[in-house]
C-alpha positions as CSV (number, residue, x, y, z in Angstrom):
1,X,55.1,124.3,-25.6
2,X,56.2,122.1,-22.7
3,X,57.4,124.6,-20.2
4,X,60.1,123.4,-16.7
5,X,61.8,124.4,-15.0
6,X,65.0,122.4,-14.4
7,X,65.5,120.6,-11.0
8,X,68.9,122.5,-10.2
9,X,69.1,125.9,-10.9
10,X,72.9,125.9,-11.0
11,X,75.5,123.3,-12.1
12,X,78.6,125.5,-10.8
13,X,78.6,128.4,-8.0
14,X,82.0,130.1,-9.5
15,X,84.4,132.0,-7.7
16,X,87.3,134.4,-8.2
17,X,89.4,136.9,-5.9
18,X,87.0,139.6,-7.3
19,X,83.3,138.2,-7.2
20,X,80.4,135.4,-7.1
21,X,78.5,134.2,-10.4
22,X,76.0,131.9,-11.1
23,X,76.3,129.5,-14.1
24,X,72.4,128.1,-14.7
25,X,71.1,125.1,-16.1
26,X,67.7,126.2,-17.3
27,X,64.8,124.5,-20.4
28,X,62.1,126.7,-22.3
29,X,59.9,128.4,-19.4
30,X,56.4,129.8,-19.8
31,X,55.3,133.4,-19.2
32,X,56.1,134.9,-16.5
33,X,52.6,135.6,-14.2
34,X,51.8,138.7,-12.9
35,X,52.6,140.4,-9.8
36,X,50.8,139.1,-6.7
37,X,51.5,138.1,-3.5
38,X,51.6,133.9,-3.6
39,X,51.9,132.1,-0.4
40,X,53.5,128.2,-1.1
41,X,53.8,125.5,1.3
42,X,56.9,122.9,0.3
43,X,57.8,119.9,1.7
44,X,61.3,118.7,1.7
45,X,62.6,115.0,1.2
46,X,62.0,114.2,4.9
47,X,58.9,115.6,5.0
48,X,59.5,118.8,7.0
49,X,57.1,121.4,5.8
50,X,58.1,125.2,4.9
51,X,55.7,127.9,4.4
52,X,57.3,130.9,1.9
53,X,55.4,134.3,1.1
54,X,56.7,136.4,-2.3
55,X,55.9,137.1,-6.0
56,X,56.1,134.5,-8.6
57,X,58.5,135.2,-11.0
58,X,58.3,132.1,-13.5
59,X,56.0,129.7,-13.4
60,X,56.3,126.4,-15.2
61,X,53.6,124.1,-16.6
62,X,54.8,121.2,-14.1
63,X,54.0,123.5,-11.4
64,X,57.6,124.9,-10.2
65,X,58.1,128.1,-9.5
66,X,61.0,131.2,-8.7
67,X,59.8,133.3,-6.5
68,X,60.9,136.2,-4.8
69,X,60.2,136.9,-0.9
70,X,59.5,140.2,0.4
71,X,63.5,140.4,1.8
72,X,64.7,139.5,-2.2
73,X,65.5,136.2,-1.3
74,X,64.5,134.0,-4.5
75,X,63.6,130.6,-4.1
76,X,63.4,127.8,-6.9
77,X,60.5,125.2,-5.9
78,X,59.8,121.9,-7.5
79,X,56.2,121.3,-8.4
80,X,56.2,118.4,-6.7
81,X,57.2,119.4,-3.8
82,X,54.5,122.0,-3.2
83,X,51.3,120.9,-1.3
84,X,49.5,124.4,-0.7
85,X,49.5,127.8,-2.7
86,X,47.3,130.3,-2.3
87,X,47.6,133.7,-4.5
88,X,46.3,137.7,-3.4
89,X,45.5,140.4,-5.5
90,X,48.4,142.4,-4.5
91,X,52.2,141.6,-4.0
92,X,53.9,142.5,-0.7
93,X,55.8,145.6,-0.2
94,X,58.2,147.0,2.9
95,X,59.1,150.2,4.6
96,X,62.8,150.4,4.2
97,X,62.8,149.8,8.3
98,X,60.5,147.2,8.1
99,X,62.9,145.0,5.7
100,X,65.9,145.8,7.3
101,X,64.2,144.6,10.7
102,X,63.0,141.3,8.9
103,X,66.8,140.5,7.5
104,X,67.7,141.6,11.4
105,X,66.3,138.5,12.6
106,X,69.2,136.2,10.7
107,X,71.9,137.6,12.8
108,X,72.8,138.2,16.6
109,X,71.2,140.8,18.3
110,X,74.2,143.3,18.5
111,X,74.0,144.4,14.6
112,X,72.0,147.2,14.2
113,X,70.4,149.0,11.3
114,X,71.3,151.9,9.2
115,X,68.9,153.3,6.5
116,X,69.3,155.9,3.5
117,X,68.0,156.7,0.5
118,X,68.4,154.1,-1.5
119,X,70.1,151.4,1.1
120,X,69.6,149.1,3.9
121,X,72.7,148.6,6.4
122,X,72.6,145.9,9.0
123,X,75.6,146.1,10.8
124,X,77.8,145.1,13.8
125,X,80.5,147.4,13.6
126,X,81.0,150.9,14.4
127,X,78.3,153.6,13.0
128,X,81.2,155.8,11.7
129,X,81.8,152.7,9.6
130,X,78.8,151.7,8.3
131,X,77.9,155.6,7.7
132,X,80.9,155.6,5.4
133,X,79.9,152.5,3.6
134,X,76.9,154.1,2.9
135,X,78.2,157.5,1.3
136,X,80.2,155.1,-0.6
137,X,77.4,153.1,-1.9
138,X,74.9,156.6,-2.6
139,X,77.4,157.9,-4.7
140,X,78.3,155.0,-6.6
141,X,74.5,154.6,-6.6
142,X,74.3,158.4,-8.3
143,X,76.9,158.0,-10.5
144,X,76.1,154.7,-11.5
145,X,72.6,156.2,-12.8
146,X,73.9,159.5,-14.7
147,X,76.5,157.2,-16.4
148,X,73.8,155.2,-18.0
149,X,71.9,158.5,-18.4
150,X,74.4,160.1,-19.9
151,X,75.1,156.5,-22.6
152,X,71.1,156.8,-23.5
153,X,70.0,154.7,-20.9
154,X,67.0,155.6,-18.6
155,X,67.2,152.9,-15.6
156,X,64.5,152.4,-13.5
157,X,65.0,153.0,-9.3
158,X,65.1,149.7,-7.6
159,X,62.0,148.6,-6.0
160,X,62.9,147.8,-2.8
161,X,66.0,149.3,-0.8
162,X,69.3,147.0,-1.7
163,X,70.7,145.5,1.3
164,X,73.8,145.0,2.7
165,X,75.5,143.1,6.0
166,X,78.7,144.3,7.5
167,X,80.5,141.9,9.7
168,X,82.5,143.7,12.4
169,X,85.5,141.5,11.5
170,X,86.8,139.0,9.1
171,X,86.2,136.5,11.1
172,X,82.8,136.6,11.6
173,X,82.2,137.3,7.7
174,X,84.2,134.4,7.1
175,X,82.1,132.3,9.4
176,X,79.1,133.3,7.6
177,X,79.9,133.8,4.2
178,X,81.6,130.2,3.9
179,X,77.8,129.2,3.9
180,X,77.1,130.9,0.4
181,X,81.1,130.8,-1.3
182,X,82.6,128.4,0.6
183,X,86.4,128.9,0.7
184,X,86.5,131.6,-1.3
185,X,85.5,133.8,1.5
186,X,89.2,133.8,2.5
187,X,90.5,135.6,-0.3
188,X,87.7,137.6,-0.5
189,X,86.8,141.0,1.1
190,X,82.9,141.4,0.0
191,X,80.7,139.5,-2.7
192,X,77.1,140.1,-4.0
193,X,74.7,137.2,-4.0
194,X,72.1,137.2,-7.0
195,X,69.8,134.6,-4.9
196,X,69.8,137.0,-1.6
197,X,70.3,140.3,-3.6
198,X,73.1,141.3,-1.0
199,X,76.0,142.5,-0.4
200,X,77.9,140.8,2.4
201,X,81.4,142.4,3.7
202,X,83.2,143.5,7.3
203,X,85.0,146.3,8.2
204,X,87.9,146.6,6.1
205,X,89.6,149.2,8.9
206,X,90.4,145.6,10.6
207,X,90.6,147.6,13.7
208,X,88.5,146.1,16.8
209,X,89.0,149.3,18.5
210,X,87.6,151.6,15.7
211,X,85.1,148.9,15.6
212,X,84.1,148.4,18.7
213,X,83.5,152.2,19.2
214,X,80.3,153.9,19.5
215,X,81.9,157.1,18.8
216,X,84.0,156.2,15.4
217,X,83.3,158.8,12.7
218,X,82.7,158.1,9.1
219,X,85.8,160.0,8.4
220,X,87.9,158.5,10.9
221,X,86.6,155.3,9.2
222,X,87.8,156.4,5.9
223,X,91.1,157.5,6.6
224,X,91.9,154.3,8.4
225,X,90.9,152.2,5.0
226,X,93.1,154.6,3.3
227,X,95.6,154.7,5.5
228,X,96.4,150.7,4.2
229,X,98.6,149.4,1.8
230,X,95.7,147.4,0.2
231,X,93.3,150.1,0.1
232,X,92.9,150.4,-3.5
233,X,92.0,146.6,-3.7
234,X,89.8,146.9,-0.7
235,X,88.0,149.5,-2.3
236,X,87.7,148.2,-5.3
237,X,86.2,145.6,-4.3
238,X,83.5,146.9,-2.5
239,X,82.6,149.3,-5.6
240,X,82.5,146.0,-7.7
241,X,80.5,144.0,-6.0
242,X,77.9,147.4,-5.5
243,X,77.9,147.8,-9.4
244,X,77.0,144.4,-9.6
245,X,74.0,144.6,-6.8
246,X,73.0,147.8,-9.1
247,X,73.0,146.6,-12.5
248,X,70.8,143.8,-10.9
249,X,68.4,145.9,-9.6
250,X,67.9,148.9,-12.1
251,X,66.5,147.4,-15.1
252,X,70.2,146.9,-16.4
253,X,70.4,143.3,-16.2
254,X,67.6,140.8,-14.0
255,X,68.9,138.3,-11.8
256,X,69.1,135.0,-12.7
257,X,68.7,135.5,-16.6
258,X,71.6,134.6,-19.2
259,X,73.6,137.8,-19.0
260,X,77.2,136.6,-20.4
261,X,79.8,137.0,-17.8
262,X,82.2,139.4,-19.7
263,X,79.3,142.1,-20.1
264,X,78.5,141.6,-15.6
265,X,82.2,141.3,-14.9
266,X,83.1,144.0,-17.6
267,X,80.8,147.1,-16.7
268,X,81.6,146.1,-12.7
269,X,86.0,146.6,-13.3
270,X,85.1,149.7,-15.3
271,X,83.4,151.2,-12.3
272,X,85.8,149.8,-9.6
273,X,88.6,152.0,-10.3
274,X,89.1,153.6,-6.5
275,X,90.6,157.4,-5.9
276,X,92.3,157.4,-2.9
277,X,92.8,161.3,-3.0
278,X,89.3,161.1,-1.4
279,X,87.8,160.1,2.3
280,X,85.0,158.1,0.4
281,X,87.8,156.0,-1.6
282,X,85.6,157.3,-4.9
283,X,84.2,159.2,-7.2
284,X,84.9,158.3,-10.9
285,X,83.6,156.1,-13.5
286,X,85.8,155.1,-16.2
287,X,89.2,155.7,-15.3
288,X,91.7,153.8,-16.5
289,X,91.9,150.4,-14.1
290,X,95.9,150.2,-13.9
291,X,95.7,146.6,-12.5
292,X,93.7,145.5,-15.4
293,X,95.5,147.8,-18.3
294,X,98.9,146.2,-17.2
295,X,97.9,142.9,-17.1
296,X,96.1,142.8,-20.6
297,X,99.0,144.8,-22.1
298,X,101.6,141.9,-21.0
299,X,98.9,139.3,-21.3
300,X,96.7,140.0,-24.5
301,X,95.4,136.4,-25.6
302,X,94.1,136.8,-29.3
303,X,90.9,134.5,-29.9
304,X,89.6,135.1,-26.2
305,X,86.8,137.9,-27.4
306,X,85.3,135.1,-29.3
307,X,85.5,132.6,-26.3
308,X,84.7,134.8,-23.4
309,X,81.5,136.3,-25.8
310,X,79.9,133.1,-26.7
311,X,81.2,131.1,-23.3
312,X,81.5,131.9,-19.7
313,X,84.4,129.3,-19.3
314,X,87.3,131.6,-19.4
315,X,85.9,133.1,-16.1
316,X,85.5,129.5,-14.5
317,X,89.5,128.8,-15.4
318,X,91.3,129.7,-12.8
319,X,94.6,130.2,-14.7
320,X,92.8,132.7,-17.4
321,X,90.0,134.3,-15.1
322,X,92.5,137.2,-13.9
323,X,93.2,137.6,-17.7
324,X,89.6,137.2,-18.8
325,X,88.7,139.7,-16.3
326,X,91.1,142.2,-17.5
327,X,89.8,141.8,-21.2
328,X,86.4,141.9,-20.0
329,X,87.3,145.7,-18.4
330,X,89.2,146.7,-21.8
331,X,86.4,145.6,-24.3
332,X,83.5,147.6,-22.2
333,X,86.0,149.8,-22.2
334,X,86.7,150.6,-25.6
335,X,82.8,149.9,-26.4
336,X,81.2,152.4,-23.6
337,X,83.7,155.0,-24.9
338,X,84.3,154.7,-29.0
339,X,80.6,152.7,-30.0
340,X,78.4,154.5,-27.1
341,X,75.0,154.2,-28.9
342,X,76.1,150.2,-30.3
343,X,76.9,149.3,-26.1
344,X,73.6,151.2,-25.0
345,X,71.5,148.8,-27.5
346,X,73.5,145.9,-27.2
347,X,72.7,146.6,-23.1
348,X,68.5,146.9,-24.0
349,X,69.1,143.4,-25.3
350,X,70.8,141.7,-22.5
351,X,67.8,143.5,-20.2
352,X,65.1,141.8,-21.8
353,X,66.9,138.6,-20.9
354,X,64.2,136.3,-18.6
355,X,65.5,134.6,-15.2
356,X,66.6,131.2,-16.1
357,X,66.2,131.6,-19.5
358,X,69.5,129.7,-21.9
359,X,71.5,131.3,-24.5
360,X,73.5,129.1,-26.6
361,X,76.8,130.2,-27.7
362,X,75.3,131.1,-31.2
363,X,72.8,133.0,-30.0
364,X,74.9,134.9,-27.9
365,X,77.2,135.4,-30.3
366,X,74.7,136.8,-32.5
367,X,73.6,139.0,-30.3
368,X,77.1,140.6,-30.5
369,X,78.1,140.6,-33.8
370,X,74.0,141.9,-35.0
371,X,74.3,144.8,-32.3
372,X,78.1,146.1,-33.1
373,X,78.2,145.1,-37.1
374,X,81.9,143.1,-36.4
375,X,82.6,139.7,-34.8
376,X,84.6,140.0,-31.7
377,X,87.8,138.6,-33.8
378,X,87.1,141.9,-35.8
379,X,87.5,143.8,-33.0
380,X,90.8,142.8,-31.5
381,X,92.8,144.9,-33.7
382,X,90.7,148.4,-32.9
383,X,91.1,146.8,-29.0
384,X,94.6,146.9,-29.1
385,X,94.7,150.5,-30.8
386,X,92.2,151.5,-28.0
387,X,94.7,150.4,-25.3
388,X,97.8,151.6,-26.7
389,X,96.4,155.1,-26.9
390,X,95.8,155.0,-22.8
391,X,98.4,156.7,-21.2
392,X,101.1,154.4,-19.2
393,X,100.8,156.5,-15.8
C-alpha cells in the first residue's frame, strides 16, 4: 500500500464561543513505528534549517512524519524537507519540573511554575490563582477517571504531566492566543490546543490587584470568580476545555485521529456543568446543563443526529453550532445514562482511531448504527422522551 501523508494537516482550524477543533485532511498511512527518541533536521522553503527532538508517531513511505517533542508539541514534516534523522533506542521522558521549565522558556521571565499531581502550571498571575486552577483541574482530573471507571472504562494515566498557561490578564492571552485561534480569542475565555496539548487561559478574577498579589489565596481567588455575573460560563469553560485536554490524554480519544466532533464536543458539555455552591466552581458530572437543555428544547432540529454523526459541518456553521452543541450534550446524555455499556463500546471504537487517519461519513455512520443497534434517525424519538423527563428547574 502506498502510504502519505498529506502536505496540510488541516483544511479548517474551527472555532466557536466554547472551543478549538481540528478538521484533517489525511490519505492511507503506514504503521505506526515504535517508540524511540528520533532527532530530524528540516529545512524550510528559504532554506533555514530546524533541528526537532521527539517520538515518531506515523511514518509514511515518502518519508514524512508526526512527531511528538518531549513538551507534546506535535509536528507534521514533509519528507522532502528532511535532510538528517538519526533514531535512539529510547524515547525522551521529563521530570514534571523539567517540562514545565522547558515550556518556561516561551514566555517572559515573570511567569512562574506550579506543579501537582497530575499538572503543570506556568503562570503570571497570582499563586492563590493558579493554586485554585489547579484544585479545579485535579478534581475534574479524579472525577473524570471514576466516571469512565464507573461506565466500564479503565483509562490509562497520561504520560507526561498536561500543561497549562495562565495569562495574568485578557490582554496578554489575547495577545498570545490570537497566534493559534486568531480572533476567536476575543470571545473566548480558555481553549485546548490538540497540536500543543495545552490549555491556554488568564485569570478570570479580571482583578490586577488580586493578580498582582503575592499574597492572593486560592479561596480568595475563588470567591472573586464566583462573585461574577458570568461565573457559570467562565467556569464552564475552563472545565470544557480540561475535559477535552483529558480525553486526549487518557487513552479516551488520541490527538489528531478522526474522532467525530459530536462525541469530543458531547462528553466535554456533559462534564462542564459548574456548581457555584462551591469555592472550586465544581464537583459534578452529569448534571443537567441548563443552557444546553433550554436551547435544544426550543430548538430541536429533527434530521441533525444523522448530520452531525456522519459530518462535522454542523459544528463549522456558525448559525447551527450553538444548536449542534446542545444536541451533542443531550445525545451523550441520554446514551452515557440509558445505553451505558453501548456508549462504553462505541468509546473503545473511537480510541483505536489512528492520528490522521479518515473516516468517511459511511463509515462513521456505521460505526454508530453497528455499536447502538438504531440509526441516529431511530433515536430522535427516545431523545426527546429522555429530555422531557429532565426536570425544568
Amino acid at each position: 500500500m502506498d502510504c502519505t501523508l498529506p502536505s496540510l494537516l488541516w483544511s479548517l482550524l474551527w472555532r466557536t464561543s466554547f472551543g478549538v477543533g481540528l478538521a484533517l485532511i489525511s490519505l492511507p498511512l503506514c504503521a505506526a513505528p515504535p517508540p524511540s527518541t528520533t532527532t530530524v533536521t528540516v529545512t524550510d522553503s528559504t532554506g533555514a534549517r530546524q533541528t526537532l527532538t521527539g517520538t515518531v508517531l506515523v511514518e509514511a513511505q515518502d518519508g514524512s512524519l508526526l512527531l511528538e517533542t518531549a513538551i507534546q508539541q506535535l509536528h507534521l514534516l514533509a519528507g522532502d524537507t528532511i535532510r538528517d534523522r538519526h533514531t535512539d533506542e529510547q524515547a525522551e521522558t521529563l521530570s514534571p519540573r523539567a517540562l514545565g521549565q522547558q515550556v518556561l522558556t516561551e514566555f517572559p521571565e515573570r511567569f512562574s511554575l506550579l506543579t501537582t499531581r497530575h499538572y503543570v502550571i506556568c503562570y503570571d498571575t497570582s499563586a492563590g490563582y493558579a493554586r485554585w486552577a489547579a484544585a479545579l483541574f485535579e478534581r475534574l482530573y479524579s472525577g473524570f477517571h471514576a466516571f469512565w471507571k464507573q461506565q466500564g472504562m479503565d483509562l490509562t494515566p497520561p504520560e507526561h504531566p498536561l500543561v497549562v498557561v495562565i495569562f495574568s490578564d485578557r490582554r496578554a492571552y489575547t495577545a498570545s492566543a490570537a497566534k493559534e485561534v486568531g480572533e476567536a480569542s476575543h470571545s473566548i475565555v480558555g481553549y485546548y490546543n490538540q497540536l500543543s496539548n495545552r490549555i491556554t487561559t488568564f485569570d478570570l478574577t479580571g482583578s490586577d490587584s488580586l493578580a498582582n498579589s503575592a499574597t492572593a489565596s486560592a479561596g480568595r481567588a475563588g470567591t472573586e470568580i464566583l462573585a461574577s455575573p458570568e461565573a457559570a460560563g467562565l467556569v464552564a469553560t475552563l472545565i470544557h476545555e480540561a475535559t477535552h485536554q483529558l480525553a486526549f490524554n487518557a487513552g479516551l480519544q488520541q490527538r489528531l485521529a478522526p474522532i467525530p466532533v459530536w462525541v469530543s464536543e458531547g462528553i466535554a458539555t456533559y462534564f462542564e456543568t459548574p456548581d457555584l455552591t462551591s469555592s472550586r466552581g465544581w464537583r459534578s458530572i452529569g448534571s443537567i446543563n441548563r443552557p444546553r437543555l433550554d436551547l435544544i428544547r426550543r430548538r430541536f432540529t429533527p434530521g441533525l443526529l444523522t448530520r452531525m454523526i456522519t459530518s462535522d459541518e454542523p459544528f463549522r456553521d456558525p448559525d447551527e453550532a450553538l444548536v449542534a452543541y446542545a444536541h451533542a450534550w443531550a445525545l451523550v446524555s441520554m446514551l452515557a445514562k440509558t445505553k451505558r455499556i453501548a456508549f462504553a463500546d462505541y468509546m473503545r471504537v473511537l480510541a483505536a482511531k489512528r492520528p490522521l487517519a479518515s473516516d468517511t461519513p459511511a463509515e462513521r455512520l456505521a460505526d454508530f448504527e453497528t455499536t447502538f443497534g438504531k440509526s441516529p434517525d431511530a433515536l430522535e424519538k427516545p431523545l426527546i422522551r429522555y429530555l422531557s423527563g429532565l426536570p425544568v428547574r
